[in-house]
VOGU-3710 file (C-alpha; in Angstrom, 3 decimals, decimal comma):
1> xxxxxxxxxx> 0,000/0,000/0,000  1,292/3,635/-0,658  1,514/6,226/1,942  -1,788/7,645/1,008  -3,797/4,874/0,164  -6,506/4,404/-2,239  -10,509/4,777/-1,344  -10,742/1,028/-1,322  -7,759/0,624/0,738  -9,212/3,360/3,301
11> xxxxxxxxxx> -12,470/1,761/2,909  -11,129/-2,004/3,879  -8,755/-1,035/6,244  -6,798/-3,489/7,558  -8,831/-6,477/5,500  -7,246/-4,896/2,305  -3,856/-6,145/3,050  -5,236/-9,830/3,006  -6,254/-9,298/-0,458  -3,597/-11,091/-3,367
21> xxxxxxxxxx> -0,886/-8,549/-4,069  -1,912/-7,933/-7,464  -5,980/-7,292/-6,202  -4,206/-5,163/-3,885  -1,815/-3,155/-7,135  -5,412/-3,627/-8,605  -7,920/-2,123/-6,165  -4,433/0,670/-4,940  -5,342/2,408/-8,007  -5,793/6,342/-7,230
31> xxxxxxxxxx> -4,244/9,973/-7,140  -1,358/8,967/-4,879  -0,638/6,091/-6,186  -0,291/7,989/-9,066  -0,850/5,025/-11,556  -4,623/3,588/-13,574  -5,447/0,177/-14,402  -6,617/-0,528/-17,974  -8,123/-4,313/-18,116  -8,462/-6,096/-21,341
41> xxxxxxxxxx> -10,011/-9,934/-21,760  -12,532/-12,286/-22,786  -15,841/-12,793/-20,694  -16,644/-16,257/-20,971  -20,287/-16,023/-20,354  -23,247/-13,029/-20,323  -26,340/-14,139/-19,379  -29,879/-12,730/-18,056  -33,022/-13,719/-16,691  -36,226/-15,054/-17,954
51> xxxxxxxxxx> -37,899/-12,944/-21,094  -39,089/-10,456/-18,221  -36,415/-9,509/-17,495  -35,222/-7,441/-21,053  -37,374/-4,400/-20,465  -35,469/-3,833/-16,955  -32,476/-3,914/-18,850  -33,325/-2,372/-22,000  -33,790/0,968/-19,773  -30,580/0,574/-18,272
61> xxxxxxxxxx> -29,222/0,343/-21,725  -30,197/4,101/-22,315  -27,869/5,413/-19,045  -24,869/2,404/-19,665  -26,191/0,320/-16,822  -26,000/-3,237/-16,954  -25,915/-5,281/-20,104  -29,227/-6,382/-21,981  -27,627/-9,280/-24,210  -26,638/-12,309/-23,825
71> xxxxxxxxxx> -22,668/-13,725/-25,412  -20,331/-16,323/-25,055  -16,535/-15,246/-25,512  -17,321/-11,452/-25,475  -14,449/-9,199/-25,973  -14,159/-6,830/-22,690  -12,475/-3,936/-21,651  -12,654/-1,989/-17,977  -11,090/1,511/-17,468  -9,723/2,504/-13,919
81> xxxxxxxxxx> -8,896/5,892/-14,020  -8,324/8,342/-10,656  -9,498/11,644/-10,339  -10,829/14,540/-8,315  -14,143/15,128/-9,227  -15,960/19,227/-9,583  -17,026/18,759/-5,678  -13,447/17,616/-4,641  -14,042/13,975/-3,962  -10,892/11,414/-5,209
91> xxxxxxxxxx> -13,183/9,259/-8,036  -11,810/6,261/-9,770  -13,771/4,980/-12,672  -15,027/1,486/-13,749  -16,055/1,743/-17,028  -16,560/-1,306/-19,011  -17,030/-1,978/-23,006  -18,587/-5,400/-24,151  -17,854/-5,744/-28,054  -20,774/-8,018/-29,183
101> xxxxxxxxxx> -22,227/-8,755/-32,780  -23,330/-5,645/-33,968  -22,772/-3,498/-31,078  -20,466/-1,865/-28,115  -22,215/-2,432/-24,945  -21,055/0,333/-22,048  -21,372/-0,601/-18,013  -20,191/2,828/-16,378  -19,661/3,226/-12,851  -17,169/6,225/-10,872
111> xxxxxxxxxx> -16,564/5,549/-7,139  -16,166/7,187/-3,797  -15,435/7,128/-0,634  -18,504/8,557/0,822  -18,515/10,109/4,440  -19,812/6,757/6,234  -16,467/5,706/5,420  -18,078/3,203/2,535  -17,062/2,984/-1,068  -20,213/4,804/-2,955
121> xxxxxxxxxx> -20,730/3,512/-6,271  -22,633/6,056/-8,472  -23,973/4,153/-11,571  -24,384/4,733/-15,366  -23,581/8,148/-17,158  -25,503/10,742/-14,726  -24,813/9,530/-11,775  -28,293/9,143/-11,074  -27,924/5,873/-8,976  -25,780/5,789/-5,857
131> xxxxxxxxxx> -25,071/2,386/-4,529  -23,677/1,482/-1,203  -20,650/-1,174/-1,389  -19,358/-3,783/0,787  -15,619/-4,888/0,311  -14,278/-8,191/1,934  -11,242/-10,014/1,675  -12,283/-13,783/1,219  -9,844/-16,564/2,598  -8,012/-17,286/-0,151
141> xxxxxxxxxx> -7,342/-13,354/-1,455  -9,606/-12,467/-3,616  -12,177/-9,875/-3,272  -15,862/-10,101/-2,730  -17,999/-7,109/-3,551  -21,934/-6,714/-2,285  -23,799/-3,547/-3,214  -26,212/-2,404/-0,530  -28,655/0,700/-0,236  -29,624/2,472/-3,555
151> xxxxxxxxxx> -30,760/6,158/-3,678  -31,950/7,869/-6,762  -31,473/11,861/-7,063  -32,042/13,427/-10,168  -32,884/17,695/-9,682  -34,550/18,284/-6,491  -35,571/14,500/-6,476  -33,663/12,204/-3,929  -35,351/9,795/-2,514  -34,084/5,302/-1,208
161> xxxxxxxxxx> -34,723/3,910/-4,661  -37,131/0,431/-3,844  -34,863/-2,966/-4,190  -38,143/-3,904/-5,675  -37,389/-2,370/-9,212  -33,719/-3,066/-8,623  -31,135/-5,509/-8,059  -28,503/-6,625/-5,692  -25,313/-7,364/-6,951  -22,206/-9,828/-5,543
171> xxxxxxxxxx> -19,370/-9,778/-7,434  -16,002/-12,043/-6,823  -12,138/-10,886/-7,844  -9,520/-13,281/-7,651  -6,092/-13,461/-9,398  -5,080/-16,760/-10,772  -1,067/-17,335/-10,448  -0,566/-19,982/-12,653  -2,497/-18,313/-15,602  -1,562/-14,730/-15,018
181> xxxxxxxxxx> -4,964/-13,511/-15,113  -7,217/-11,762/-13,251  -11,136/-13,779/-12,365  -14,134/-12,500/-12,667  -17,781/-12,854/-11,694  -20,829/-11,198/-11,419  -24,176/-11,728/-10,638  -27,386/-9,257/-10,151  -30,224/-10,908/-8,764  -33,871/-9,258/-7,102
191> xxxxxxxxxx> -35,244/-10,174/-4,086  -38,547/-11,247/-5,492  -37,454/-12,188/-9,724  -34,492/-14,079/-8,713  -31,459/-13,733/-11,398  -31,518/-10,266/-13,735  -27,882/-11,078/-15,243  -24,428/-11,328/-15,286  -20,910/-12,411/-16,225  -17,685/-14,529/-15,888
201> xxxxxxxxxx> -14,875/-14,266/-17,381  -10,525/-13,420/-17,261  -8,452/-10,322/-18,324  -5,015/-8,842/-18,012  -4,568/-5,607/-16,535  -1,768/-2,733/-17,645  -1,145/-0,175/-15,023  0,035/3,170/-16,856  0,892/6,332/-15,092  -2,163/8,421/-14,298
211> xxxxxxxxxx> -2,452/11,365/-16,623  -5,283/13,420/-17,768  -8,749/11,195/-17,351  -9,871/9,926/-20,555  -12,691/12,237/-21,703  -14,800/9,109/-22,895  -14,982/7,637/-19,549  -16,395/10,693/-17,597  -19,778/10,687/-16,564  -22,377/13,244/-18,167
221> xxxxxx> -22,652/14,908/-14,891  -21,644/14,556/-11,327  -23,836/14,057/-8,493  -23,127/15,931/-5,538  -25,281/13,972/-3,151  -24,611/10,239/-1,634
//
C-alpha cells in the first residue's frame, strides 16, 4: 500500500492487506498512487433472466447500466482511471465496453469514498444511482464485492430507490497465479425475480501512469449527493 492509500484501501482497512498482491496493485489504483489500471479480456459467459427480465435492462441500456444481451466469448475492456471530481471527492472509474455482434455495450460506474467511510458507487452516465458497497477479503485473497442501499437523485428528487425495481449485486475478484490472469464474476439478482444477469470471465490488466482522465470515460454529470 502507498503512503496515502486508495478509497478502497481506506475503505477495507486493515482487510485490504489480506487481499492477493496484485488485487491489492489492482484495487491501490488512485491519485497517490499515481498510476490507472486498464483491463483487457474475454468474458466467458453473459447471461440474463427469464424474457421479463429485457425491459429492466433495456432501460438501463439508455444510461450504460447493466448489459441487456446475452454472449459467449465477449471481448471486454474496464477503465480505472483516478481523479478529483468538480465537488473535490478522489473518483476512480469502472467503465466497461462489451464488443458483441453488432454493437459496443457500455457498463459505467465512478466511485467514492462517501462520508460513512463506505465505497459509494454512483452508476451509469448521470450519476443518477448511488449504490452502497461492501468490500471483503475472502480466505483465499480475492475480493468479494456486495452492493447495498440504492438512492436515486435526479434535480430536487432524492429519494431510497425500492430494491423492488432493482437488483442486488455480488461480485467475486480473484487473481489466478498460474495463468496470469485476473477472475471475474458477477451476478445481479432481485429479491422477489431471482437472477436479472451477469458475467464470468478473465483479463489482463496494464497499469500506466495516471495522466489526464480519458474524456470518454467521464460521466455526463456529477452528483453531488450520496
Amino acid at each position: 500500500m502507498t503512503d496515502a492509500p486508495s478509497i478502497f484501501a481506506r475503505a477495507m482497512g486493515a482487510d485490504f492487506e489480506r487481499l492477493h498482491p496484485m488485487l491489492q496493485r489492482r484495487f491501490g489504483v488512485g491519485l497517490a498512487a499515481g498510476y490507472s489500471c486498464v483491463g483487457r479480456g474475454t468474458m466467458r459467459r453473459i447471461r440474463r433472466g427469464p424474457w421479463w427480465t429485457v425491459p429492466f435492462l433495456q432501460i438501463g441500456r439508455f444510461r450504460n447500466i447493466l448489459v441487456p444481451e446475452t454472449g459467449t466469448d465477449v471481448q471486454f475492456t474496464i477503465e480505472n482511471h483516478p481523479y478529483r471530481d468538480p465537488y473535490g471527492r478522489e473518483t476512480v472509474t469502472f467503465v466497461r465496453h462489451f464488443r458483441m455482434p453488432g454493437a459496443v455495450h457500455r457498463f459505467d460506474a465512478t466511485m467514492i469514498l462517501g462520508a460513512s467511510g463506505r465505497v459509494i458507487d454512483y452508476l451509469g452516465t448521470h450519476q443518477h444511482l448511488a449504490v452502497d458497497l461492501e468490500l471483503t477479503a475472502e480466505p483465499d485473497g480475492s475480493l468479494l464485492l456486495r452492493s447495498g442501499a440504492q438512492r436515486f437523485h435526479e434535480g430536487p428528487l432524492s429519494f431510497r430507490f425500492p430494491m423492488i425495481f432493482s437488483g442486488r449485486a455480488e461480485l467475486r475478484e480473484s487473481y489466478d497465479d498460474g495463468a496470469g490472469v485476473f477472475r471475474i464474476r458477477l451476478e445481479v439478482r432481485n429479491r422477489v425475480f431471482g437472477y436479472l444477469s451477469g458475467y464470468e470471465g478473465t483479463f489482463r490488466c496494464e497499469f500506466p501512469d495516471a495522466a489526464d482522465v480519458p474524456a470518454h470515460v467521464l460521466p455526463v454529470r456529477h452528483e453531488r449527493r450520496e
